[in-house]
MIVEX-328325 format. One record per residue (C-alpha): residue in one letter; x, y, z. Coordinates in pm, 1 decimal. Example, Ala and Ser with C-alpha at 12.3 -4.5 7.8 and 13.67 -1.06 7.14 Angstrom:
  code        xx        yy        zz
     A    1230.0    -450.0     780.0
     S    1367.0    -106.0     714.0
//
This chain:
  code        xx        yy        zz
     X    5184.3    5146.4   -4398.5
     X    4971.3    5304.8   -4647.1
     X    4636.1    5278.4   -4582.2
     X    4505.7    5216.4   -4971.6
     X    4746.1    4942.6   -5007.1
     X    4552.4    4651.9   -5100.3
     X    4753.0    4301.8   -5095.5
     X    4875.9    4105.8   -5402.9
     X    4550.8    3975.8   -5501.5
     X    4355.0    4300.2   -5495.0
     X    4154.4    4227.1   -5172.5
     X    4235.3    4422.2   -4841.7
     X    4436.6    4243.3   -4622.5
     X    4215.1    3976.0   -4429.5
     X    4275.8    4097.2   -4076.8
     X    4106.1    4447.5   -4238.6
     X    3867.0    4248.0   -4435.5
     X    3744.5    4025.3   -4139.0
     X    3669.5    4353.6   -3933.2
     X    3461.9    4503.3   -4199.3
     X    3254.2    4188.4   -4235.5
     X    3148.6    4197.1   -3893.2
     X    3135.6    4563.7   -3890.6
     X    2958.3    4645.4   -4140.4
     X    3183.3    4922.8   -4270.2
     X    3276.5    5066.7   -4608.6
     X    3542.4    5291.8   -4551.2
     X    3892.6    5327.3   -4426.4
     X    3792.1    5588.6   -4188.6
     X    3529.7    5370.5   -4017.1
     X    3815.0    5108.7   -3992.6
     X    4044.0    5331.4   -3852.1
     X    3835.2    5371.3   -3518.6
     X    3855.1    5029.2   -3486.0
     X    4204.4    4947.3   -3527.0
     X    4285.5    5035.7   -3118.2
     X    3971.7    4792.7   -3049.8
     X    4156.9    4523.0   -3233.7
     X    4512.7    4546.6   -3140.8
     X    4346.4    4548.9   -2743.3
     X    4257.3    4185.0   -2875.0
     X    3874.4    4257.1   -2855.1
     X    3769.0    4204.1   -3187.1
     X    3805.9    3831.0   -3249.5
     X    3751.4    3741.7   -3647.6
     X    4078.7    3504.4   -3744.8
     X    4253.6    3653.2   -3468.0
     X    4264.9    3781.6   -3110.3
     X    4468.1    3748.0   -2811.5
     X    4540.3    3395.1   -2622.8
     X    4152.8    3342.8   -2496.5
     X    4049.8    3350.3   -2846.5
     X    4358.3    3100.2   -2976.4
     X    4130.5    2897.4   -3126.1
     X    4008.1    3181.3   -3366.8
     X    4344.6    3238.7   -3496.4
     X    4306.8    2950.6   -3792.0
     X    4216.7    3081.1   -4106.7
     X    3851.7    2928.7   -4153.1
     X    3833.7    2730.2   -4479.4
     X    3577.5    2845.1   -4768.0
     X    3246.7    2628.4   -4754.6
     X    3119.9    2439.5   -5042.7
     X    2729.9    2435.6   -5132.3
     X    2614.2    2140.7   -5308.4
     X    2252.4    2036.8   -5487.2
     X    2017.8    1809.4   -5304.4
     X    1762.3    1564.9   -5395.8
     X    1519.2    1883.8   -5345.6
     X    1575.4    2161.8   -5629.1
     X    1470.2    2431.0   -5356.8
     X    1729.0    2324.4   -5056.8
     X    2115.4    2328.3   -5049.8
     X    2367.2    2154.8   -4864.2
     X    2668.5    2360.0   -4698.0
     X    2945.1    2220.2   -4546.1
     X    3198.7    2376.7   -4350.9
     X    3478.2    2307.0   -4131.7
     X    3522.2    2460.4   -3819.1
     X    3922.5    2503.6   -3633.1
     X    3722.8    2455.6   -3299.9
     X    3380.5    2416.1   -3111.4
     X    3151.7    2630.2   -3305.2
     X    2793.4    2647.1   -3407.5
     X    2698.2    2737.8   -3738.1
     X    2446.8    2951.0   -3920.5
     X    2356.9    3043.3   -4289.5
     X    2197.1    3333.1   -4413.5
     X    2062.2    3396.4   -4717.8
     X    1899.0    3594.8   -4949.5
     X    1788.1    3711.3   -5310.6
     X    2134.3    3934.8   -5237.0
     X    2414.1    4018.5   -4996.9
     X    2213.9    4130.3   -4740.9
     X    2151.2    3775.4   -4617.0
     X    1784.0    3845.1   -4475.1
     X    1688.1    3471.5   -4384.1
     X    1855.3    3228.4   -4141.9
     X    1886.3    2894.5   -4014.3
     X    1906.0    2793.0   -3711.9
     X    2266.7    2700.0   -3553.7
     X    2418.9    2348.5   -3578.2
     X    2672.5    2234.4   -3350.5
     X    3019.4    2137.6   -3426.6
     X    3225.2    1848.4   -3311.6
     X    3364.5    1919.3   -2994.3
     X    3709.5    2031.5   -3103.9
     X    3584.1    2113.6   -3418.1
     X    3540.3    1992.2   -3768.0
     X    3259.8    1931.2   -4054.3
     X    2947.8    2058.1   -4040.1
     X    2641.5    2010.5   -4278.7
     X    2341.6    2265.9   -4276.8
     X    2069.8    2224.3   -4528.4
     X    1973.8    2573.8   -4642.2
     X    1554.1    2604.3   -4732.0
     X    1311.8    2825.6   -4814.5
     X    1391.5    2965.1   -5108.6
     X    1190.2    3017.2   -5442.5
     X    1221.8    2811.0   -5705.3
     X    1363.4    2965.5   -6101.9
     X    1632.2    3161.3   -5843.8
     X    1979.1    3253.4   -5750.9
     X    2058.5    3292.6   -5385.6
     X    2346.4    3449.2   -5203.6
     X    2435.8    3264.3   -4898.8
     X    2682.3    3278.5   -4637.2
     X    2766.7    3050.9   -4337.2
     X    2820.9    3247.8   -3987.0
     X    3095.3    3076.0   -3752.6
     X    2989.3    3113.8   -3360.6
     X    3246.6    3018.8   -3126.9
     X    3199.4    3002.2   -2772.5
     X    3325.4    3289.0   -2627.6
     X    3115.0    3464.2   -2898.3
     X    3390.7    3561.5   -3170.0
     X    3252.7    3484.5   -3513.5
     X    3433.9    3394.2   -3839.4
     X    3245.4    3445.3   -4155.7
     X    3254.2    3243.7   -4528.4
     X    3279.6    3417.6   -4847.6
     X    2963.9    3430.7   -5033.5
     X    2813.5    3174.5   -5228.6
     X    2603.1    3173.5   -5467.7
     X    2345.2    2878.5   -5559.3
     X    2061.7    2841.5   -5838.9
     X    1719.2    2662.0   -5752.1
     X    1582.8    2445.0   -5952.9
     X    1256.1    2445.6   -6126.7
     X     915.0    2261.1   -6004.1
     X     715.5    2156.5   -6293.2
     X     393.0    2384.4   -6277.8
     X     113.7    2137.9   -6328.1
     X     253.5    2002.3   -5955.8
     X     204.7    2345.6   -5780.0
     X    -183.4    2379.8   -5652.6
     X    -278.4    2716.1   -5801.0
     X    -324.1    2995.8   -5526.9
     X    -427.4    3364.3   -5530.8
     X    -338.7    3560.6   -5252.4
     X    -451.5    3923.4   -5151.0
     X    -386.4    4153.1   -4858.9
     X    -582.0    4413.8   -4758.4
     X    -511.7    4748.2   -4826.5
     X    -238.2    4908.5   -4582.1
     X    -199.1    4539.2   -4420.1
     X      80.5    4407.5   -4284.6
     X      33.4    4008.8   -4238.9
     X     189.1    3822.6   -3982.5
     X     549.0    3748.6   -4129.1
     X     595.0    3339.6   -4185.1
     X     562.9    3055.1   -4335.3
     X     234.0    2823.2   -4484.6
     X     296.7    2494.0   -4400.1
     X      43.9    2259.1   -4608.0
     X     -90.9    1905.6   -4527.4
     X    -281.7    1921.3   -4883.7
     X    -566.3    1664.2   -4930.0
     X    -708.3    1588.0   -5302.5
     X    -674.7    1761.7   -5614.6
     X    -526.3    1711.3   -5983.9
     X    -304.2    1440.0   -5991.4
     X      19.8    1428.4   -5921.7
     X      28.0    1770.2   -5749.7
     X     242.1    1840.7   -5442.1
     X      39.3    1782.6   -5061.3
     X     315.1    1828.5   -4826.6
     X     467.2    2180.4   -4911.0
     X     549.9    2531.8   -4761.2
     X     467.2    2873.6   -4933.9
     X     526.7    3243.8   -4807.8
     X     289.1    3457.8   -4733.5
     X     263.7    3596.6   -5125.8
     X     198.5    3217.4   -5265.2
     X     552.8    3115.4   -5365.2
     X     618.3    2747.3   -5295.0
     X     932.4    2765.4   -5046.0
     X     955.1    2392.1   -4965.1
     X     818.6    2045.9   -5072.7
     X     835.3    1696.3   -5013.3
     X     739.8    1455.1   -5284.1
     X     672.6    1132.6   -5221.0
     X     496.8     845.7   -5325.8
     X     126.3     957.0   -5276.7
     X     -37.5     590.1   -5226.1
     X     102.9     624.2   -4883.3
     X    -198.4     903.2   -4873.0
     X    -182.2    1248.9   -4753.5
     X       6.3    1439.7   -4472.9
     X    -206.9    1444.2   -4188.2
     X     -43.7    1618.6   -4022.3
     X     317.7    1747.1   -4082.2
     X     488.5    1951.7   -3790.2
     X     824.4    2110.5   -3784.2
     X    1030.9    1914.7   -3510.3
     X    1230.1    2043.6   -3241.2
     X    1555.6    1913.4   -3391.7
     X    1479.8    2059.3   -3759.7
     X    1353.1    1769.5   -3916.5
     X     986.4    1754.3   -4036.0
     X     710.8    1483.0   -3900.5
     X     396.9    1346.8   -4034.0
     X     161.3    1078.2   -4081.3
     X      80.9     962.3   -4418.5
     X    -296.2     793.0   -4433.0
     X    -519.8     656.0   -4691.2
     X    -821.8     791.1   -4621.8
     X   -1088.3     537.2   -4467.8
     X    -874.0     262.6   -4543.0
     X    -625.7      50.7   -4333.6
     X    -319.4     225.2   -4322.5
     X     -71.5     496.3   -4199.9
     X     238.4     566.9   -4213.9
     X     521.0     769.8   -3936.9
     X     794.0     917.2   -4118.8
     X    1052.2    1186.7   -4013.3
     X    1229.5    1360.3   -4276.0
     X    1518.3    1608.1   -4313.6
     X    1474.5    1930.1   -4531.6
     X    1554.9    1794.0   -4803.2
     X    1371.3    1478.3   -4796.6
     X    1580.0    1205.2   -4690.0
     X    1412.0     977.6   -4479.3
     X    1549.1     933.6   -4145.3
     X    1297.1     690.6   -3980.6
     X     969.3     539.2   -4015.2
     X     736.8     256.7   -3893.6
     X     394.0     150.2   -4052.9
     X      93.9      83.9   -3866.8
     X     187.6    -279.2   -3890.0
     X     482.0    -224.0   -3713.3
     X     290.4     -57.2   -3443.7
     X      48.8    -323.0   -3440.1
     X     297.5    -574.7   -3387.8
     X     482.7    -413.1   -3056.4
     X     122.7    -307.4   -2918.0
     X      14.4    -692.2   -2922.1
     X     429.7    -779.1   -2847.2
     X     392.0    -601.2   -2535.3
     X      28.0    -711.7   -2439.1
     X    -226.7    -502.4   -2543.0
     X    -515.5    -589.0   -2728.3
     X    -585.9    -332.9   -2974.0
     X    -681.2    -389.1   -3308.2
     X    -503.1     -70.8   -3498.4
     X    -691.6     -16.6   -3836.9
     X    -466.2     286.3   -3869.1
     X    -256.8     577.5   -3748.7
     X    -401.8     945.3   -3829.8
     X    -490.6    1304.4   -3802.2
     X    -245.6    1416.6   -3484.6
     X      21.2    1333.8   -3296.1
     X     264.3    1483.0   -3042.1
     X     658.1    1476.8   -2946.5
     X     672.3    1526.5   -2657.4
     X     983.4    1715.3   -2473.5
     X    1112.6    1395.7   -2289.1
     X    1163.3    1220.9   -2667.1
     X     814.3    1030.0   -2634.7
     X     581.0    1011.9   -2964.4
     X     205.2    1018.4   -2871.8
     X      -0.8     912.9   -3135.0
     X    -355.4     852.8   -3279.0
     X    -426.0     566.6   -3381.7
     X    -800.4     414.0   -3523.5
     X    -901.6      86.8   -3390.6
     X   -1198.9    -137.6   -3403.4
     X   -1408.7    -397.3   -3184.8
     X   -1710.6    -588.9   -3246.3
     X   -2043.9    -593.9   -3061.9
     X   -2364.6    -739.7   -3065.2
     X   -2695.5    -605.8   -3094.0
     X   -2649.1    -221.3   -3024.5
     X   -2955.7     -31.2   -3004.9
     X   -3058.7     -19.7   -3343.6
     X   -2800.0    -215.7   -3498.2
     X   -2930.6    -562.0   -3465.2
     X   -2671.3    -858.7   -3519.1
     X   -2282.1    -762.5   -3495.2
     X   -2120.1    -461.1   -3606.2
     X   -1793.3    -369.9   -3602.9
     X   -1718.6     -30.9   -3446.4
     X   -1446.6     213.9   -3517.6
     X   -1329.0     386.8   -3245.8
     X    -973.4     561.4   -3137.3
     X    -669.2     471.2   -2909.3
     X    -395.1     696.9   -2819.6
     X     -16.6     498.7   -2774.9
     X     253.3     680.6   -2615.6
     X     593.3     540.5   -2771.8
     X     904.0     585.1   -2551.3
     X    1238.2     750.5   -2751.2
     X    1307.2     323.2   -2900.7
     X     917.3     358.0   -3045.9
     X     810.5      73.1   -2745.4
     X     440.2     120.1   -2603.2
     X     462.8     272.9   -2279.8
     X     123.4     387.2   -2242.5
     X    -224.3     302.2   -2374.4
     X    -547.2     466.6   -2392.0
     X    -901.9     297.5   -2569.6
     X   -1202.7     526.8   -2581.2
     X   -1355.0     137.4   -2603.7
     X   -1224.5     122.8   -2207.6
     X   -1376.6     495.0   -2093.1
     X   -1661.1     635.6   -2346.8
     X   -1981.5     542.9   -2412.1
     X   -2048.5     328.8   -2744.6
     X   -2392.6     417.3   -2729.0
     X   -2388.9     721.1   -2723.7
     X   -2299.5     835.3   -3123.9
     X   -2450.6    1221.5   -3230.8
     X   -2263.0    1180.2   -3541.9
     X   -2231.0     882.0   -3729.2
     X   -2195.8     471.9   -3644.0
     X   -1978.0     276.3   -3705.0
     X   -1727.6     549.0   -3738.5
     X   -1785.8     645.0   -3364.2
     X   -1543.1     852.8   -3178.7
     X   -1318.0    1015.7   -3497.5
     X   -1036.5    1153.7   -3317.4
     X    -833.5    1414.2   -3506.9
     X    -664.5    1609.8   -3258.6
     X    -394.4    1589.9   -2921.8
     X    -295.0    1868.8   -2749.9
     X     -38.7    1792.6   -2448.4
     X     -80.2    2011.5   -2151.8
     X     288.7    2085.1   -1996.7
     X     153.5    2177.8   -1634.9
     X      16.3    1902.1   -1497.1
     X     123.8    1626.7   -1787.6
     X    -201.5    1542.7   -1908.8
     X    -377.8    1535.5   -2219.2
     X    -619.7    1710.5   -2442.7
     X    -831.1    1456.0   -2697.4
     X   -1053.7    1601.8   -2985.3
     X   -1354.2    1316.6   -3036.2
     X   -1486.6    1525.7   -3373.1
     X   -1801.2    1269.8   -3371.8
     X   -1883.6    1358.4   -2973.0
     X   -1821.8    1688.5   -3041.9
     X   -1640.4    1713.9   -2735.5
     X   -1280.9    1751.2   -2615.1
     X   -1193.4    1565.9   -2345.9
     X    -902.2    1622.1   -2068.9
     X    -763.1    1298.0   -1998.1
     X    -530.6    1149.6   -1695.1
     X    -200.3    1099.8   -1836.4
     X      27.8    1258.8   -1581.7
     X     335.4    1241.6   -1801.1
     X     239.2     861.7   -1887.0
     X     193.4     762.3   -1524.2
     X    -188.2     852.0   -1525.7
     X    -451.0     641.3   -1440.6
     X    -602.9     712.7   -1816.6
     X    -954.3     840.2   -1662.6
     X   -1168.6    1087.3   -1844.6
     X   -1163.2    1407.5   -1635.9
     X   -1366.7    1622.2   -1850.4
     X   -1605.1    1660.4   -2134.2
     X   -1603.7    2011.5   -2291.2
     X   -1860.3    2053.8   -2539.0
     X   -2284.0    1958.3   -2602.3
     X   -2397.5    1745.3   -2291.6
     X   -2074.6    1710.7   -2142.6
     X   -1922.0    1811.3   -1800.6
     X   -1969.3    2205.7   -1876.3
     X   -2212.9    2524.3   -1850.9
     X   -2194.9    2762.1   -2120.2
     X   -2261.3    3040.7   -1984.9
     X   -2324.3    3290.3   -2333.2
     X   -2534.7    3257.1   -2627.1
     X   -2746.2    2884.6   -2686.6
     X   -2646.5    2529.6   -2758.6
     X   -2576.4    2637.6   -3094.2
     X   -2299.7    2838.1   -2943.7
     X   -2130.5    2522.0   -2853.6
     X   -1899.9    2400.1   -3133.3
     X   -1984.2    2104.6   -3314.1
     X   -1753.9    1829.4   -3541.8
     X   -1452.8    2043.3   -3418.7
     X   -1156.9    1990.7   -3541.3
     X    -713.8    2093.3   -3412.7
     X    -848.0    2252.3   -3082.3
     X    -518.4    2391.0   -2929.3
     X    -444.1    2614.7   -2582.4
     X    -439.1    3004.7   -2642.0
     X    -268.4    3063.2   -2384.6
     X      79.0    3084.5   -2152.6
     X     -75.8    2850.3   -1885.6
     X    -264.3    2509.8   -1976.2
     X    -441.9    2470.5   -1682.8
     X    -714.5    2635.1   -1455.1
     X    -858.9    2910.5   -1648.0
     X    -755.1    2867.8   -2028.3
     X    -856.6    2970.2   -2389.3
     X    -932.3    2691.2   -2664.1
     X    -944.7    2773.8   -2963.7
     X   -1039.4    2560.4   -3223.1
     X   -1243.3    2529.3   -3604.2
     X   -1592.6    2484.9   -3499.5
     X   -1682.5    2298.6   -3795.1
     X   -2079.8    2303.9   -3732.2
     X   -2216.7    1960.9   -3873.4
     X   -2519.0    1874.0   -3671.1
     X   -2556.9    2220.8   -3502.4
     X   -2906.0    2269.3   -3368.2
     X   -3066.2    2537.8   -3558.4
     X   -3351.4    2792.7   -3410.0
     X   -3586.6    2728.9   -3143.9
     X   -3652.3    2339.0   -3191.5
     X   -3268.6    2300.5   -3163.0
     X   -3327.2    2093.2   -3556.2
     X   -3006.8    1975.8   -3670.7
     X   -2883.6    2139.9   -3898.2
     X   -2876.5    2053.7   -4296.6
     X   -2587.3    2114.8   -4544.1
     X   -2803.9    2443.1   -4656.5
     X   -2839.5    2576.6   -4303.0
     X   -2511.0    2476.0   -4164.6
     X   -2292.6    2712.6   -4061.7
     X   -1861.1    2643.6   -3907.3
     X   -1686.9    2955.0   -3682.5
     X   -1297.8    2989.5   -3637.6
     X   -1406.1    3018.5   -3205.4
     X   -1167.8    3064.8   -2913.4
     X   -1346.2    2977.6   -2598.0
     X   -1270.6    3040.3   -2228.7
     X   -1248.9    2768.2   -2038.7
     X   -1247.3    2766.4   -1649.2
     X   -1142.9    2428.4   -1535.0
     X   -1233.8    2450.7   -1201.9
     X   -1582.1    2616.2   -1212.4
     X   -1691.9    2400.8   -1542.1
     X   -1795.8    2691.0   -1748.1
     X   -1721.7    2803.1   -2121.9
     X   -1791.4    3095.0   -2315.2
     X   -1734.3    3201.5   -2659.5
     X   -1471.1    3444.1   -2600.7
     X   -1440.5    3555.1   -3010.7
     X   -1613.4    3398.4   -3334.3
     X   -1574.0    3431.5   -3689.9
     X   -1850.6    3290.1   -3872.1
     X   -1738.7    3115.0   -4213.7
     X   -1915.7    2942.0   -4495.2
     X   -1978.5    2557.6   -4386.1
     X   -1661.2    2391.4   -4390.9
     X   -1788.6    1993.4   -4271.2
     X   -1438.3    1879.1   -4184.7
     X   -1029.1    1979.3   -4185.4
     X    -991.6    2317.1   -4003.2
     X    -751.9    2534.7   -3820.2
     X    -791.1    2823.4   -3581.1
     X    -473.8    2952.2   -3448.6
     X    -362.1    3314.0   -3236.7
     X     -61.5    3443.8   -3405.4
     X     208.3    3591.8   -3169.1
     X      73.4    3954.9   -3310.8
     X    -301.4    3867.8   -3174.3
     X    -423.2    3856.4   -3547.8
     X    -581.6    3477.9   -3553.9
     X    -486.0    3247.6   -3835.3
     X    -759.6    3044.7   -3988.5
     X    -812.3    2719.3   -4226.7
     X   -1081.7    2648.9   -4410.3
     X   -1066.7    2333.7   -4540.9
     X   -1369.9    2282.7   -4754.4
     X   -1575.1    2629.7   -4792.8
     X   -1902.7    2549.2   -4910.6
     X   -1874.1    2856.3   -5081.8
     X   -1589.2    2717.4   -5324.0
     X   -1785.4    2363.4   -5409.2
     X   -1601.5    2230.1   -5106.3
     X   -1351.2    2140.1   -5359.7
     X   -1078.2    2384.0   -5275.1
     X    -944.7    2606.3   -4978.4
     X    -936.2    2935.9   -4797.5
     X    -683.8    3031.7   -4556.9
     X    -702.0    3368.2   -4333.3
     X    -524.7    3568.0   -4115.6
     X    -789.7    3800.1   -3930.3
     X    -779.8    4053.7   -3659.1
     X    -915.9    3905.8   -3324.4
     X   -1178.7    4209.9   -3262.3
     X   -1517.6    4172.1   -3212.2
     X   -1622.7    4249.2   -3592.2
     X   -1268.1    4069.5   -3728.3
     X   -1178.9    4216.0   -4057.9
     X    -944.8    4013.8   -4339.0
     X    -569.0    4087.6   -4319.6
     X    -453.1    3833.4   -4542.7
     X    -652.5    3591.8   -4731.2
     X    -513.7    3249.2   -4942.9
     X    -778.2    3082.6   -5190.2
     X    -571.1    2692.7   -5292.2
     X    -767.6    2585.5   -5578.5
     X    -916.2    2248.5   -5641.9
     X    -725.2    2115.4   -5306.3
     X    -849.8    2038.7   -5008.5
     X    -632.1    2161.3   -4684.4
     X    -621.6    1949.1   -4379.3
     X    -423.3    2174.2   -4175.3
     X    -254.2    2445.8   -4282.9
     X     -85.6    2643.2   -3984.2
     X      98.5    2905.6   -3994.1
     X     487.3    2898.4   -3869.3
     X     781.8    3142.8   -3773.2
     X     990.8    2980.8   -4044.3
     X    1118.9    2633.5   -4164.9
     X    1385.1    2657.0   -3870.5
     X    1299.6    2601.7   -3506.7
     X    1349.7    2923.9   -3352.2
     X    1393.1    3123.6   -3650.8
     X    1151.3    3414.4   -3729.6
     X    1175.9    3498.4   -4094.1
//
């Protein structure tokens, strides 16, 4: 045999080819070392010895397809056996973002991956990886595929600018957009320079995303709500924007009363949670009527929040009313809109919950026990609740906070919350005055918590311009904390700022997003589009 024969049709012969794919060579002397390695049977690519039989199938070429979305692709593939399957892809053949796998039949056969997070205006190399079980890979040729183009007047204009000799947290924006022009795009993803990665268009009199979170299984989640207005609807979608299932607030009003419970749902928004047994927690706004409040002679209808815990068939399992545990009376903020819940955080050690009421300006912990708790209030964090702060004054409390999530590993005993301490109503100097719109004030804050002794502190603040609602404040796995901004006073709380800084005690600006004449919900920050996938 010489070894610069190629075969008839100009390519190296494919048990030669298969080993520099996964090799990563480039020249017959690098293959030669290898060639005892393969006739041992230990390199398994198309071929092998008996425990890799079912390698020894040529794998057929992929195909990559268009999809309703001009940014995603569809690949198919067949596999000869059990197999998962990954595509990488890139601006060229060096394949530098990933999906995650997808699972084959069991002895085998078609496979669909939808490939996102690409630019738009570009062509892509990609390439689908073949993982069989007793970890031999087979590998397509290359494909190539062409995104389409987004018409700009859609794409909310952004500027973007990194510090010198930064290095931001690598990732993915994912948007839940709020107003703007018309017609632009509120549920999208961009990169960290600004270029719109992913998008899902819809028709926007369902209202805005609020929220949309990256599920477990790939698909994406949100709640689309009309603003102050009966409404809301669940809908899981695939990348590409087909619609896999959804229910209306209707519908959820129908099996609440169906199974008993008298809850008068005016609408589902702001948060939910999947939980890892396949139950959907969700918010949901209701309303009941009473009769001469203090100071609010006659009848007057109060809107207040209920959390519904939908088994993996979307029945009611469990039911909590802030109507059954809080105090209607007692209203810092604003009446009739009374409680304003706009965040749930589940806590995986002892199954209970976490409830942002942004009008209390508390979070509460709540008994939920993995849906077998008694639903009792077990702590107020915040102004006049349950805790001592033990550093600074009551303006050192947050106030109208809103997406308070758990800093860290453990979510019990002593913990860190951080959260966007949005500030309306803060008392202001000695006379503890609330504050105004020209004295107000909002702080991305994480706060140590200590469960058991009832003290908080303010473990690190950055001070922002007044931002009265929307807001994230989130630790990114390299310590730098991510932050929202959803309506900067500073930019005619018409548009929005999103940060990365560094969590020191004088933070300084790593990264910094400005999304013109758009409001931003929640923005967070995300490993990828892929569930764990770190581009």
């Amino acid at each position: 045999m010489t070894m610069g024969r190629r075969n008839g049709d100009g390519q190296l012969p494919r048990i030669y080819r298969c080993i520099f794919l996964r090799r990563g060579l480039n020249t017959w002397a690098g293959l030669l070392g290898l060639l005892i390695s393969y006739t041992l049977g230990t390199v398994g690519c198309g071929a092998g010895t008996d425990s890799r039989e079912a390698n020894k199938q040529q794998l057929a070429q992929g195909e990559v397809t268009t999809t309703a979305n001009p940014l995603v692709a569809q690949y198919a593939i067949t596999t000869p056996a059990q197999a998962t399957v990954t595509v990488g892809f890139g601006l060229d053949l060096g394949y530098e973002q990933v999906t995650s796998p997808v699972a084959s039949p069991a002895a085998g056969g078609p496979v669909t991956v939808l490939v996102a997070g690409m630019k738009q205006n570009s062509l892509y190399h990609m390439r689908a990886v073949v993982t069989y079980s007793d970890g031999s890979q087979q590998f397509d040729s290359d494909h190539t595929f062409q995104t389409g183009t987004i018409p700009p007047q859609r794409i909310p204009a952004m500027k973007v600018t990194t510090a010198s000799g930064s290095m931001p947290a690598p990732g993915v924006e994912l948007m839940s957009l709020t107003i703007g022009n018309a017609n632009q795009l509120l549920a999208l993803a961009t990169d960290p320079s600004g270029n719109v990665i992913w998008y899902y268009d819809y028709d926007s009199t369902l209202g805005i995303p609020q929220p949309i979170k990256l599920l477990p299984n790939g698909h994406m989640l949100m709640v689309l709500y009309q603003v102050f207005s009966p409404g809301g609807t669940v809908r899981e979608i695939d990348l590409a924007g087909n619609i896999i299932r959804q229910f209306t607030y209707q519908d959820l009003a129908q099996k609440l009363q169906a199974a008993g419970h008298n809850i008068q749902v005016f609408s589902i928004d702001h948060d939910f949670v999947l939980l890892p047994n396949g139950h959907l927690l969700l918010i949901v706004s209701d309303t009941r009527v009473f009769t001469d409040l203090p100071g609010y002679p006659g009848q007057t209808t109060v809107l207040g929040n209920a959390i519904v815990d939908l088994d993996p068939n979307l029945n009611p399992s469990w039911v909590w009313d802030a109507f059954d545990h809080l105090d209607v009376n007692r209203h810092p903020l604003s009446l009739p809109d009374w409680t304003h819940a706009n965040a749930l955080v589940y806590s995986q050690d002892d199954g209970n919950l976490l409830f942002s009421v942004r009008n209390q300006s508390w979070v509460l912990k709540l008994d939920y026990q993995n849906g077998n708790g008694a639903g009792d209030v077990i702590w107020k964090l915040g102004y006049q609740g349950d805790f001592t702060l033990t550093t600074g004054s009551t303006a050192d409390w947050f106030f109208a906070q809103h997406d308070p999530n758990i800093a860290t590993p453990n979510t019990t005993g002593k913990i860190q919350l951080a959260m966007f301490d949005n500030g309306n109503g803060r008392p202001i100097g000695t006379g503890g005055t609330p504050c105004t719109v020209m004295n107000c004030y909002s702080t991305a804050a994480i706060f140590q918590v200590d469960e058991t002794a009832r003290t908080a502190s303010r473990w690190w603040s950055f001070t922002t311009p007044y931002s009265y609602w929307g807001g994230v404040t989130r630790v990114l796995p390299n310590s730098d904390v991510f932050v929202d901004e959803t309506t900067p006073f500073d930019l005619n709380l018409t548009s929005a700022r999103l940060l990365e800084v560094t969590q020191s005690p004088n933070p300084t600006i790593v990264w910094q997003m400005e999304i013109d004449n758009q409001n931003s919900y929640r923005t967070i920050h995300i490993p990828s589009l892929y569930p764990g996938v770190q581009w």
